[in-house]
VEXTITI-400253 format. One line per field, with one value per residue (C-alpha): x, y, z; residue number from 1; residue in three letters. Coordinates in steps of 0.02 Angstrom, whole numbers. Example, Ala and Ser with C-alpha at 12.3 -4.5 7.8 and 13.67 -1.06 7.14 Angstrom:
% residues 2
x	[615:684] .
y	[-225:-53] .
z	[390:357] .
i	[1:2] .
aa	[ALA:SER] .
This chain:
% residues 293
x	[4485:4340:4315:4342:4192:4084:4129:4097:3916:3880:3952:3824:3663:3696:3736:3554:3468:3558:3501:3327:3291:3375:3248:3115:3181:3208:3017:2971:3074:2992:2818:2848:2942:2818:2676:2728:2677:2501:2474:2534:2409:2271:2304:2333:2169:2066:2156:2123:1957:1887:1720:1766:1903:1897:2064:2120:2013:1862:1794:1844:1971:1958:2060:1978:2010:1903:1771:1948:1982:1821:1807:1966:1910:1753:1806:1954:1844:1717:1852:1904:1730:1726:1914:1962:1829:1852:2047:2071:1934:2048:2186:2135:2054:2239:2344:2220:2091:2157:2240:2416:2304:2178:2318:2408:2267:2209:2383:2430:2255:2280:2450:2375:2237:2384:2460:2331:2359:2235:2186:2113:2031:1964:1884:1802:1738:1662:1605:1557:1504:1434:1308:1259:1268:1147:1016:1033:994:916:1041:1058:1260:1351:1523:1514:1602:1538:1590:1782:1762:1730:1880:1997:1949:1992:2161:2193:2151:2306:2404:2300:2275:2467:2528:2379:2420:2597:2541:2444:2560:2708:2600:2700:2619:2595:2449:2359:2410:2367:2202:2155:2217:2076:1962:1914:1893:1973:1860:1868:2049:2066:1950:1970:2176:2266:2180:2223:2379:2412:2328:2490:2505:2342:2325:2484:2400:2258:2332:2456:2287:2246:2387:2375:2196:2218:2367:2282:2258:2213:2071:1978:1993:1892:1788:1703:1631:1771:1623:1690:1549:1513:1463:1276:1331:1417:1303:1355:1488:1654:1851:1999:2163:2252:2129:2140:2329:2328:2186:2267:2446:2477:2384:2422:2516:2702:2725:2548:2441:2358:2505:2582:2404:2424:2594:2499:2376:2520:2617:2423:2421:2608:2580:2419:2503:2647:2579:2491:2636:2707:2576:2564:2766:2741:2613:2710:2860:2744:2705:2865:2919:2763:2837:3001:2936] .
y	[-209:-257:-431:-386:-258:-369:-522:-421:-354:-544:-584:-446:-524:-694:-642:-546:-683:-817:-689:-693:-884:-911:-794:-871:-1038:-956:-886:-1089:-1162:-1046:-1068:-1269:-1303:-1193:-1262:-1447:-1407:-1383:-1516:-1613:-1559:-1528:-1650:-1591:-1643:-1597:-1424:-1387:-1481:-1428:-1301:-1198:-1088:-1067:-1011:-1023:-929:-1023:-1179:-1292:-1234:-1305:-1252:-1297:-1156:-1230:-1097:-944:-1029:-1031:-832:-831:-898:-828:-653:-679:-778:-607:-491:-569:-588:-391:-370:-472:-410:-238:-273:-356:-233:-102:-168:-187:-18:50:-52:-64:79:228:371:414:555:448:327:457:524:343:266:384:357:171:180:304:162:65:186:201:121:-26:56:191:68:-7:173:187:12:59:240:227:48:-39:98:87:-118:-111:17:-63:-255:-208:-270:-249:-194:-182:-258:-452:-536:-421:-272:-358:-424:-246:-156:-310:-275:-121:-165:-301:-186:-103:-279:-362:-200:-159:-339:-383:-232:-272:-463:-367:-237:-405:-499:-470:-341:-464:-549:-386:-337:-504:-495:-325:-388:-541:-380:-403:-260:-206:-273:-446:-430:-394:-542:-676:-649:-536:-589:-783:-735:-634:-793:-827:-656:-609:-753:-727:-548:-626:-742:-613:-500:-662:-675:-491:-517:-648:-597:-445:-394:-222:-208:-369:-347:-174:-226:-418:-406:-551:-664:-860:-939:-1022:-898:-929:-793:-629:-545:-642:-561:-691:-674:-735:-798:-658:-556:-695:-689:-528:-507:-628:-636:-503:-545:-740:-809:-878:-1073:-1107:-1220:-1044:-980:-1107:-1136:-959:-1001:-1161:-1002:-924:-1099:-1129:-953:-965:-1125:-1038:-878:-983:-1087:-941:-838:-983:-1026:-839:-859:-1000:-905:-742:-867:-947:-751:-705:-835:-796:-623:-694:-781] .
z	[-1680:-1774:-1752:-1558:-1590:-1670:-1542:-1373:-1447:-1479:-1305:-1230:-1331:-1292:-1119:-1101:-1182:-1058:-935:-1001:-1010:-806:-755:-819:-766:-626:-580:-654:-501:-384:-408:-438:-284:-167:-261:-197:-17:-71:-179:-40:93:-20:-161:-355:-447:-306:-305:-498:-481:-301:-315:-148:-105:65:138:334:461:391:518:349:218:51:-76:-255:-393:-525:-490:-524:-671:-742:-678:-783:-941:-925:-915:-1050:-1179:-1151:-1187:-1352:-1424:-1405:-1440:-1574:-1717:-1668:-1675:-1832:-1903:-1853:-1911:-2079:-2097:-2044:-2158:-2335:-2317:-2220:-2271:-2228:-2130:-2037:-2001:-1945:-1812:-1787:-1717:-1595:-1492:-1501:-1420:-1298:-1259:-1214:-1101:-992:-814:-783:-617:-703:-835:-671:-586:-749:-726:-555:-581:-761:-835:-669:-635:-865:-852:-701:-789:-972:-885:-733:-617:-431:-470:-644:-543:-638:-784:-918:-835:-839:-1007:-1074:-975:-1015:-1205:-1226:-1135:-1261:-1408:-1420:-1433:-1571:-1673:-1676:-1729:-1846:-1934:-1936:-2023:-2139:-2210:-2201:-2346:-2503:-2622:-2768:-2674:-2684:-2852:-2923:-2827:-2909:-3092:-3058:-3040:-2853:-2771:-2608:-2481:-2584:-2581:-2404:-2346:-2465:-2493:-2347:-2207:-2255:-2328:-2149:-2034:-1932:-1873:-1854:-1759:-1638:-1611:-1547:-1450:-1380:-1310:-1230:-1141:-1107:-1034:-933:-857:-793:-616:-538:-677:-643:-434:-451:-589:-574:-393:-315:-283:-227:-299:-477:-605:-708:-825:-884:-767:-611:-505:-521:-464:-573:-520:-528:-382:-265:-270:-266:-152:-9:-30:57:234:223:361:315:267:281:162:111:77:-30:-144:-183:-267:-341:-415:-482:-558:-642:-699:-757:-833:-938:-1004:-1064:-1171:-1243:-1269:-1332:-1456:-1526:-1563:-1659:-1761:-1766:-1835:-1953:-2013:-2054:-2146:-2262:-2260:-2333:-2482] .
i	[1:2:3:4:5:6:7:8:9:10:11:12:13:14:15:16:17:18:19:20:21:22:23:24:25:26:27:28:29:30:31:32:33:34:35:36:37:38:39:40:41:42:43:44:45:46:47:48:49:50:51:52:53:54:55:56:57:58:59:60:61:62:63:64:65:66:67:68:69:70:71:72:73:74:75:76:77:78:79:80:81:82:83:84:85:86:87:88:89:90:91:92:93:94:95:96:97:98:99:100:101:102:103:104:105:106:107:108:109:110:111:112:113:114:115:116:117:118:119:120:121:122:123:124:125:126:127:128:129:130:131:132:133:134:135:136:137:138:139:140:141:142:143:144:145:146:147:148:149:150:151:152:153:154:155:156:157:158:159:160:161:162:163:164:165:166:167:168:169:170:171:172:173:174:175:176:177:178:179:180:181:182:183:184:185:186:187:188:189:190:191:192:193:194:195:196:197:198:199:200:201:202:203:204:205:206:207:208:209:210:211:212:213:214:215:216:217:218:219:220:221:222:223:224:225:226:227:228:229:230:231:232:233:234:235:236:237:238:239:240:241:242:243:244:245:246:247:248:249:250:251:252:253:254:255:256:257:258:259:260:261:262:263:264:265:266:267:268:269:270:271:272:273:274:275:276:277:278:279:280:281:282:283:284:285:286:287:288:289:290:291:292:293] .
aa	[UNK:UNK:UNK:UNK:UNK:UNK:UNK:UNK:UNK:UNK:UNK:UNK:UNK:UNK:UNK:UNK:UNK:UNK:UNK:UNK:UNK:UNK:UNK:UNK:UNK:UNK:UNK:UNK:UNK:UNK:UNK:UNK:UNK:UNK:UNK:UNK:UNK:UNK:UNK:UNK:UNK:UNK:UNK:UNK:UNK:UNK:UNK:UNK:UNK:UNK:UNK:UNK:UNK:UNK:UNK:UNK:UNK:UNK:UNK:UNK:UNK:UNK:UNK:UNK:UNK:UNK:UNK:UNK:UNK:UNK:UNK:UNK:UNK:UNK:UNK:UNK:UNK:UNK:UNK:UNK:UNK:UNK:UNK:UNK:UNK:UNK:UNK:UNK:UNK:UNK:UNK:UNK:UNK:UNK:UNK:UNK:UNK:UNK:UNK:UNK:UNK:UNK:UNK:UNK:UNK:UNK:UNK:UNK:UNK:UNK:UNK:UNK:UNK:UNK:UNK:UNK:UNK:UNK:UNK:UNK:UNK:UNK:UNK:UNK:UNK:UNK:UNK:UNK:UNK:UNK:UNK:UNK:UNK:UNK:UNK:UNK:UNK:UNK:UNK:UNK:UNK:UNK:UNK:UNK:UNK:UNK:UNK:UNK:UNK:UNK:UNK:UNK:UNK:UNK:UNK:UNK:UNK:UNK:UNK:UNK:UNK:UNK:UNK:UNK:UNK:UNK:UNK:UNK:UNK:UNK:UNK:UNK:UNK:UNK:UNK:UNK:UNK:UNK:UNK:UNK:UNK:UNK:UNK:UNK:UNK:UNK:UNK:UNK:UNK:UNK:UNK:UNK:UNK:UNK:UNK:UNK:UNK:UNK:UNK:UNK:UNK:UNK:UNK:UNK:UNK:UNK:UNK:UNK:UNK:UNK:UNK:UNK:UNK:UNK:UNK:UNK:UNK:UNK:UNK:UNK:UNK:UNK:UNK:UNK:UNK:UNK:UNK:UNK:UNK:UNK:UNK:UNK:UNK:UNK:UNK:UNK:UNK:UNK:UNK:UNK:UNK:UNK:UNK:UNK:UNK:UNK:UNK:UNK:UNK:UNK:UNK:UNK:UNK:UNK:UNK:UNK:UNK:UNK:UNK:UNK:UNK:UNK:UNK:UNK:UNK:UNK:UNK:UNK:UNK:UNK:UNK:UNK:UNK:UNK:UNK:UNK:UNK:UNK:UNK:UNK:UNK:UNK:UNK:UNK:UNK:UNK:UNK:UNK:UNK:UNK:UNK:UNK:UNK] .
């Protein structure tokens, strides 16, 4: 009765993660196959190349979504200079500095951060930061890149604080003890052993907010202005790929050229938070090995 225990629970996990990986292949085969039609009519490199997006109901449609990806990066690269010192920062203060009282106070808001809908994070960005951006730099409207980097940090801080600090406190305690018998102090420990010791996982947590930032949606639409033109700077009002597919798919006539490059947004954008997720599961692998020895 056991063994038929123990088989049917192993029968149910396989079964889920079967389940799991045919989604995924799944979502892959759908955003592929539709994405064919428009790399036909438009042609691939001068889809991820072109300058213009300029969808039907224009005299000319062009589809080019070089300018969305660089809105993309843009915005994501701005979110993880803010995010990722404050993260790891945080991180460490949790797992080597605070007390079992601080840590105690200090968790709970970061997992409220997290629960906090981006749509809100986004009516903050339009009642509260555009209106300080455009007074602090003198700008005609606070609704550009910055404005999204800001809102799409403090989305991603929950993610890198949560698994940095989860690297940290996997290091063995040796390292530290050993460290401290040298006569370092804490703050040499924690720079010049943890935080190497803990690279893998610190870096999977950041890569993990990147995924988490540029996957994002409701929060960059209200936030970064939606302009179709190529950004000059943080302060320049840009759209990502995630607002124009959001933006359009919903008026865009069926089996149209429009219709299919917005499922060639989506294989792009598919294609880009994979191989981050990917690459911050090699690193959280690489982590817990270290954990192990």
């Amino acid at each position: 009765m056991k063994n038929k225990k123990e088989l049917a629970i192993a029968l149910f996990f396989t079964l889920n993660g079967a389940l799991a990986i045919l989604i995924l292949t799944g979502i892959f085969y759908l955003l592929l196959s539709n994405s064919f039609y428009a790399w036909r009519d438009v042609g691939f490199w001068r889809f991820l190349t072109g300058l213009e997006w300029r969808p039907a109901g224009f005299s000319h449609s062009l589809y080019g979504i070089r300018t969305l990806i660089v809105g993309t990066l843009m915005v994501t690269a701005g979110s993880m200079i803010i995010a990722v010192p404050l993260g790891i920062g945080c991180a460490a203060y949790l797992a080597e500095v605070a007390s079992p009282i601080e840590r105690e106070i200090i968790k709970p808001v970061v997992e409220v951060l997290a629960a906090v809908p981006s749509v809100v994070l986004g009516f903050f960005g339009i009642v509260v930061l555009s209106p300080l951006l455009a007074k602090v730099f003198n700008l005609p409207n606070g609704l550009n890149a910055l404005n999204g980097s800001i809102l799409l940090a403090l989305m991603s801080l929950p993610t890198i604080i949560s698994i940095a600090e989860d690297a940290l406190a996997a290091v063995p305690r040796e390292y530290k003890e050993a460290s401290l018998a040298l006569g370092a102090n804490r703050v040499q420990t924690l720079r010049h052993v943890l935080l190497p010791a803990a690279g893998s996982g610190v870096t999977a947590a950041v890569m993990l907010g990147v995924g988490r930032a540029i996957g994002e949606t409701m929060t960059v639409i209200m936030a970064t202005g939606n302009a179709l033109k190529s950004p000059t700077g943080y302060f320049s009002s840009v759209r990502t790929l995630t607002a124009t597919i959001a933006i359009e798919l919903g008026e865009v006539p069926y089996n149209t050229t429009h219709y299919y490059a917005l499922f060639a947004i989506g294989f792009v954008l598919f294609t880009m938070t994979f191989a981050v997720s990917l690459l911050a599961d090699i690193f959280l692998h690489r982590a817990s090995e270290v954990g192990k020895r």
